[in-house]
C-alpha positions as CSV (number, residue, x, y, z in Angstrom):
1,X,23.7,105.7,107.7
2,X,21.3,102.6,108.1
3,X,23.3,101.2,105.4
4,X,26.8,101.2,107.1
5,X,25.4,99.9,110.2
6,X,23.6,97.0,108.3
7,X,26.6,96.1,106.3
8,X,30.1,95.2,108.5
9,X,32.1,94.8,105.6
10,X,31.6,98.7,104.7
11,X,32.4,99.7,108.4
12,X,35.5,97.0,107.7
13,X,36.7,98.9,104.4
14,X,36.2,102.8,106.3
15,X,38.1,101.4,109.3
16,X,41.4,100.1,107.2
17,X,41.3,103.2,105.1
18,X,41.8,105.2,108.6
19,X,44.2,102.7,109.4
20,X,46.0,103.1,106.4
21,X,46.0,106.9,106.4
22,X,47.4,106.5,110.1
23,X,50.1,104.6,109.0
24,X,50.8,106.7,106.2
25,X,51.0,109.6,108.4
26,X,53.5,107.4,111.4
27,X,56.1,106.0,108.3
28,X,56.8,109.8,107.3
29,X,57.2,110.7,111.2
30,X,59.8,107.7,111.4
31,X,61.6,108.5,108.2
32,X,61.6,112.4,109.4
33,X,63.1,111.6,112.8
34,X,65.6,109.3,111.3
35,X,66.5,112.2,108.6
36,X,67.1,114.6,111.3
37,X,69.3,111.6,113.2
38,X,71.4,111.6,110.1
39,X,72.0,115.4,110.0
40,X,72.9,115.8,113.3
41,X,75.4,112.5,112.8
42,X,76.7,113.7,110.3
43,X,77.2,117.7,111.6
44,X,79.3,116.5,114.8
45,X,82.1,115.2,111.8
46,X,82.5,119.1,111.7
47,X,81.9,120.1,115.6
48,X,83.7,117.0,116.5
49,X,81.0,116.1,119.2
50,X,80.7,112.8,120.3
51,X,77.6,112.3,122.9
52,X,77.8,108.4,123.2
53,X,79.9,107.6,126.2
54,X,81.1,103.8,127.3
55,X,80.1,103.6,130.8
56,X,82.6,101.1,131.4
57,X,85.8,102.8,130.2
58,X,84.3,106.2,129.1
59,X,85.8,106.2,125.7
60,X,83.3,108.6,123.8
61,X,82.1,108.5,119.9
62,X,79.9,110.0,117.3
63,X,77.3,107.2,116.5
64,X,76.0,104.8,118.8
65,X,76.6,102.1,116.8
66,X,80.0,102.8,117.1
67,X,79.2,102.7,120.9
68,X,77.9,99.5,120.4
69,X,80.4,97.9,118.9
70,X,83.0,99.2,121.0
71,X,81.2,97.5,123.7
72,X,82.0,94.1,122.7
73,X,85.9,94.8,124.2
74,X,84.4,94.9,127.5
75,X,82.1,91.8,127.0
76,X,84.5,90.1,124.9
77,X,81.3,89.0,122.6
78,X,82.3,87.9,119.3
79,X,79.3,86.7,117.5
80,X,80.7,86.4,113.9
81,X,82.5,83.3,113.4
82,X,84.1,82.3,110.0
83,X,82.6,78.9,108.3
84,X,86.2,78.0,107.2
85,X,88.4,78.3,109.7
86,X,86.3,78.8,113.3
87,X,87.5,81.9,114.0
88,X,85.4,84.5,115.8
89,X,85.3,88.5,115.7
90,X,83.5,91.1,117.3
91,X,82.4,92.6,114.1
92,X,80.8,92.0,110.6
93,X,83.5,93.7,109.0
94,X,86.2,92.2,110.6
95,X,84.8,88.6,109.6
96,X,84.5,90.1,106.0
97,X,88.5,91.1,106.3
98,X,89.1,87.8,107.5
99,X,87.9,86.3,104.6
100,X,90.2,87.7,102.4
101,X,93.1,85.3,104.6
102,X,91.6,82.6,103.0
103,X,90.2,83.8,99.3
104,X,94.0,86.1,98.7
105,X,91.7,88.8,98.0
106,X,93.7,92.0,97.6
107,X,90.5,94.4,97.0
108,X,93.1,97.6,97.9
109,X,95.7,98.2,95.2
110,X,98.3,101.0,95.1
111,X,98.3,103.0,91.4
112,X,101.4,103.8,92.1
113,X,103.0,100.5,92.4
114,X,100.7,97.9,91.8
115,X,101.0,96.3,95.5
116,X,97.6,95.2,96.9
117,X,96.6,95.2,100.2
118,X,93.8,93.2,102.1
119,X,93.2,95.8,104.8
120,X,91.9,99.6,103.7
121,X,94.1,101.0,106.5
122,X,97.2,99.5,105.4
123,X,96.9,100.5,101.9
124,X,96.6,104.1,103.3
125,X,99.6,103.9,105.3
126,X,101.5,102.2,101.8
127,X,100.9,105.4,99.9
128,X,102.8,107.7,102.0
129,X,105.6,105.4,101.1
130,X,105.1,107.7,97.7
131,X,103.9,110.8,99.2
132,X,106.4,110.6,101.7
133,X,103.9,112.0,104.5
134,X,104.4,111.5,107.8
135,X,101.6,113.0,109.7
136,X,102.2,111.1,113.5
137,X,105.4,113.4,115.4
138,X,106.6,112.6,118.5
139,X,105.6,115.5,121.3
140,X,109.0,114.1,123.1
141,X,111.8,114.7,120.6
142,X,109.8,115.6,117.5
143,X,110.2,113.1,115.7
144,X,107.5,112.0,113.0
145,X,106.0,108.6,111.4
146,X,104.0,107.6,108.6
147,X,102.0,105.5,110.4
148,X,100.4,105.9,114.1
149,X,101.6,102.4,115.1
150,X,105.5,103.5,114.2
151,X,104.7,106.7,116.3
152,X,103.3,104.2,119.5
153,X,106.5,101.7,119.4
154,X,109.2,104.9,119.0
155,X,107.3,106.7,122.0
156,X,108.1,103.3,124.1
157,X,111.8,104.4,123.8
158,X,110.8,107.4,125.8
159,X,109.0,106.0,128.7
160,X,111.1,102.5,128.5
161,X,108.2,100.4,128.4
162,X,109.1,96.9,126.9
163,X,106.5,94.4,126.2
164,X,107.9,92.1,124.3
165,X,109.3,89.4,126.9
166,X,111.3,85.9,126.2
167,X,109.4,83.2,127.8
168,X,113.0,81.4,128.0
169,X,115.2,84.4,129.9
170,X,112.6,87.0,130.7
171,X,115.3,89.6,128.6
172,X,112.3,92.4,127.8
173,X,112.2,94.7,123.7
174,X,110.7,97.2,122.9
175,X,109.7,96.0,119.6
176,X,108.4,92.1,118.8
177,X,110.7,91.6,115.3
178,X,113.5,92.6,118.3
179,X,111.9,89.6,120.4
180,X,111.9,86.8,117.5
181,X,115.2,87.4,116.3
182,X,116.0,86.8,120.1
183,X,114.4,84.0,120.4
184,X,116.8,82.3,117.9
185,X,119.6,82.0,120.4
186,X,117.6,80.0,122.1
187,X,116.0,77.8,119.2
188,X,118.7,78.0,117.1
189,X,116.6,78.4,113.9
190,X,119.1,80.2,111.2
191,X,116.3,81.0,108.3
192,X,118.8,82.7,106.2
193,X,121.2,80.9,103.8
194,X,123.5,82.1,101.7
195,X,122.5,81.1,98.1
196,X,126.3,80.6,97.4
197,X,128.0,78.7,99.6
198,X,124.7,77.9,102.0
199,X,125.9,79.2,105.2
200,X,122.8,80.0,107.1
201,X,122.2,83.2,109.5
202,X,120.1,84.0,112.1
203,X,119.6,87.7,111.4
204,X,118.9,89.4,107.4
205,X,121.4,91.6,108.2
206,X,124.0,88.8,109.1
207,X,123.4,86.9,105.8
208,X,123.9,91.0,103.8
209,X,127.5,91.1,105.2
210,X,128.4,87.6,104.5
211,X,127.6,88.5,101.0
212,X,130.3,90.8,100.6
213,X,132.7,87.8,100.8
214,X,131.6,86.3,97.9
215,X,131.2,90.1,95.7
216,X,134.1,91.4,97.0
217,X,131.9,94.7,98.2
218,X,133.4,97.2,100.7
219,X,130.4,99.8,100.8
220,X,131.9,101.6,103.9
221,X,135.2,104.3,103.1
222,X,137.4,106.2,105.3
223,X,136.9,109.8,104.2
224,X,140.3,110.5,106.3
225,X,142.6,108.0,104.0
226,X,140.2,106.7,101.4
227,X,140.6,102.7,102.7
228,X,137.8,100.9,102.5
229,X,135.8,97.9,104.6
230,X,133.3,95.2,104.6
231,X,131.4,96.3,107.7
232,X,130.6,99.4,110.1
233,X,132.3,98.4,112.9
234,X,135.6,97.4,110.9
235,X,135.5,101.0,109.8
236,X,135.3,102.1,113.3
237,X,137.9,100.5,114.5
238,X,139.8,101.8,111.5
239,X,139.3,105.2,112.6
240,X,141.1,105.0,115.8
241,X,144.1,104.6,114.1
242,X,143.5,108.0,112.6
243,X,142.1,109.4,116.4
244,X,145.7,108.0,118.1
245,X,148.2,109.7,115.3
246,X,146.0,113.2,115.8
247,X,146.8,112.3,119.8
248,X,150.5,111.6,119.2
249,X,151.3,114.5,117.0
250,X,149.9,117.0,119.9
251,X,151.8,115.8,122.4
């Protein structure tokens, strides 16, 4: 005993040994709690309970990092910014995504196919091109999607919501491909051409007709007389003739 109090580098030793020990003993509290924190994160995947609640919009999730990073819509906070281009994001993984823009990084490839995608959810939605699985229906008419952003711009038919406005005549569409090839009657822009004679078009489907001048197709048939036509609407207009003689033979 007389020797401990005589020598402070003794009491030094005994006192980081307790110190250590006490550490020790805190570290396997921590990495207990933060096992239990994992369990019950992951058993709410099967009850579906999400306890972290946005006070702003009260959107609810699972994990409160998911909370967190939620919470940058509301602050607008983008703190990851790309060293190529400038351009910010909320998230890590979105800047990683980004990256890809710039590298043509296709990490996501289809099996079936061989296309390659950038983004994980996009290859997902590509697959049920094969699987033909449409897992998004409509709870107006029914209908069903293979992808939950089809299933949003088809419910817009129902409610008549149109986003999509032109800047130069305020006419409204429900869908933004709608909008651009719009906004060619005012531009003027014709980005299709005809690889044979080099008339241009402002619409795909335009330029698909046109075609059939040159290969002599007529994929539309009467199935009353068997003639055949270029277009839709030629055979529609067709059919009246057929609709007149059925009036004319009644009366």
């Amino acid at each position: 005993m007389e020797e401990d109090k005589q020598n402070p580098e003794h009491r030094s030793n005994k006192v980081r040994r307790r110190q250590a020990a006490g550490s020790s003993s805190d570290s396997s509290d921590v990495e207990r709690q933060r096992a239990s924190e994992e369990l019950q994160n992951h058993q709410r995947a099967h009850t579906g309970e999400k306890l972290h609640r946005c006070d702003q919009c009260g959107k609810t999730f699972k994990r409160r990092y998911h909370l967190n990073n939620h919470q940058s819509v509301h602050t607008g906070e983008k703190p990851y910014k790309c060293d190529l281009c400038g351009k910010s994001f909320a998230r890590a993984g979105t800047l990683k995504i980004h990256y890809g823009i710039h590298t043509g990084a296709k990490p996501y490839s289809c099996d079936q196919c061989g296309a390659a995608f950038l983004h994980r959810n996009h290859f997902f939605a590509h697959q049920r091109v094969h699987t033909g699985e449409k897992p998004f229906s409509c709870d107006q008419c029914g209908k069903v999607f293979a992808t939950q952003g089809s299933l949003r711009v088809h419910e817009r038919i129902h409610t008549g919501e149109k986003r999509h406005s032109c800047v130069e005549c305020g006419m409204a569409f429900i869908r933004r491909n709608a909008l651009t090839r719009h906004q060619r009657v005012h531009s003027g822009e014709k980005p299709y051409w005809c690889d044979l004679c080099g008339k241009t078009f402002a619409r795909g489907n335009a330029l698909e007709v046109h075609r059939r001048t040159h290969t002599g197709e007529k994929p539309y048939w009467c199935d009353e007389c068997g003639k055949t036509f270029t277009t839709s609407s030629e055979l529609r207009m067709h059919r009246r003739v057929h609709t007149r003689e059925k009036q004319h033979s009644c009366d």
